[in-house]
C-alpha positions, 0 to 999 in steps of 0.5 A: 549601784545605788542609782540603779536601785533607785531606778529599779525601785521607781520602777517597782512604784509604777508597776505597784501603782499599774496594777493597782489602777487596773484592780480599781477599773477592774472593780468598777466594771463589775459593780457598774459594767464597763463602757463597751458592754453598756453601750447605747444602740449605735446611731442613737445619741445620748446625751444624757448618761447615767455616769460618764461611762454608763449611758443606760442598764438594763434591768428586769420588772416583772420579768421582763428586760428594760433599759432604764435611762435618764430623759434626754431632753436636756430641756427635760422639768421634773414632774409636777406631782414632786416639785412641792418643797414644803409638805405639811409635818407632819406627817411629811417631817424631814427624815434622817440621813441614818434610821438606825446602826447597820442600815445603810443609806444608799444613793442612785448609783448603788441602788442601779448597782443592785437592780443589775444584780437582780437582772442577772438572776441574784435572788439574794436581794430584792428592790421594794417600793414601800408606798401604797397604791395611789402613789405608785400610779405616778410611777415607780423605779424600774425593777421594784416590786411593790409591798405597800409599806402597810403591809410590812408595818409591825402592827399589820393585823393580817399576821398570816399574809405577813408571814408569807411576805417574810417566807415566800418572799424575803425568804425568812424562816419560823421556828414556831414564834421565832424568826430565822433571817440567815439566809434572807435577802438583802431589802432595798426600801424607798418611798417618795423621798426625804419627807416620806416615812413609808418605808423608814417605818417599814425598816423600823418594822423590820428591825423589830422582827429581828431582821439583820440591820446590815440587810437592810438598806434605805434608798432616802432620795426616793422617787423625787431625787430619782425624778429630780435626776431625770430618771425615767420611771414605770407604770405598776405593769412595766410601762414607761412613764414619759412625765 
């Protein structure tokens, strides 16, 4: 008798640990998509995925879809305009792993995760390019759009272009002097990487106003880890950059 519990009890482990395996696979089909809704065009080889089960994604910019892919000659150097590792600080000083309590800090794989988000139509969260337009002519994330950071600093004089940035765009509401950020979108910002306080100084700005620090998450890798992991980036007009 006691056998037969045992057995019926070993059972009872595997199936918990089935269903659970499934539940994992599950949910990470639906943050990262699964192999066969991902697939690259038949008869194209790639080489080179983003994870072993994500050769590329689509995303949108500027309204349109794009596949957003890492090069795939294996062959492939990172751009020249990123392989510079010692940058005068300041003002390029090395920036923490944490701005402040409640933002995240994210990596390739979860800002992917929320350019996806935005293909599909959720206007709940919004991809920001912080730098200003002399760095975005080298290129920038497909499915970002760019607010030079500039322009989101908390001493812009412009008060009334800031307001429509925070209104029409982040989708913040006024109450004469003060802000309402309940239903305002969750911001990704980046720049050009570990050294560049574009957009740590536009999330500081944001803190400041009184923006939820939990809707806000800092991609610190930025454009050269983007670069570094071979990631193709895009013209301010949607054109693909080959460098």
């Amino acid at each position: 008798m006691r056998m037969k519990q045992s057995h019926r009890g070993r059972r009872r482990s595997r199936s918990r640990a089935v269903v659970l395996a499934c539940l994992l696979l599950a949910q990470a089909a639906s943050v990262f998509g699964g192999e066969k809704e991902n697939a690259y065009p038949k008869g194209k080889e790639h080489p080179v995925k983003i994870t072993e089960i994500l050769p590329a994604v689509e995303v949108r910019h500027h309204g349109k879809l794009m596949i957003l892919e890492r090069h795939q000659d294996t062959g492939h150097t990172i751009d020249f305009n990123y392989a510079l590792t010692s940058r005068p600080c300041p003002p390029y000083c090395i920036q923490p792993m944490t701005l402040a309590p409640g933002v995240e800090t994210i990596g390739e794989l979860e800002l992917i995760a929320y350019l996806r988000r935005m293909a599909t139509g959720d206007e709940s969260t919004l991809v920001i390019d912080s730098r200003t337009p002399e760095w975005l002519e080298r290129g920038m994330i497909p499915g970002a759009v760019n607010i030079p950071w500039t322009m989101l600093h908390f001493g812009y004089e412009n008060q009334e272009e800031l307001t429509e940035i925070l209104e029409l765009s982040f989708g913040a509401t006024r109450n004469q002097d003060l802000w309402n950020f309940e239903h305002a979108k969750t911001l990704v910002l980046y720049c050009n990487g570990a050294w560049c306080g574009q957009s740590p100084t536009n999330i500081r700005s944001l803190l400041n106003m009184g923006y939820p620090a939990h809707k806000l998450k800092w991609y610190r890798g930025g454009i050269q880890s983007w670069k570094t992991l071979g990631f193709r980036t895009v013209t301010a007009d949607g054109q693909i950059k080959d460098d």
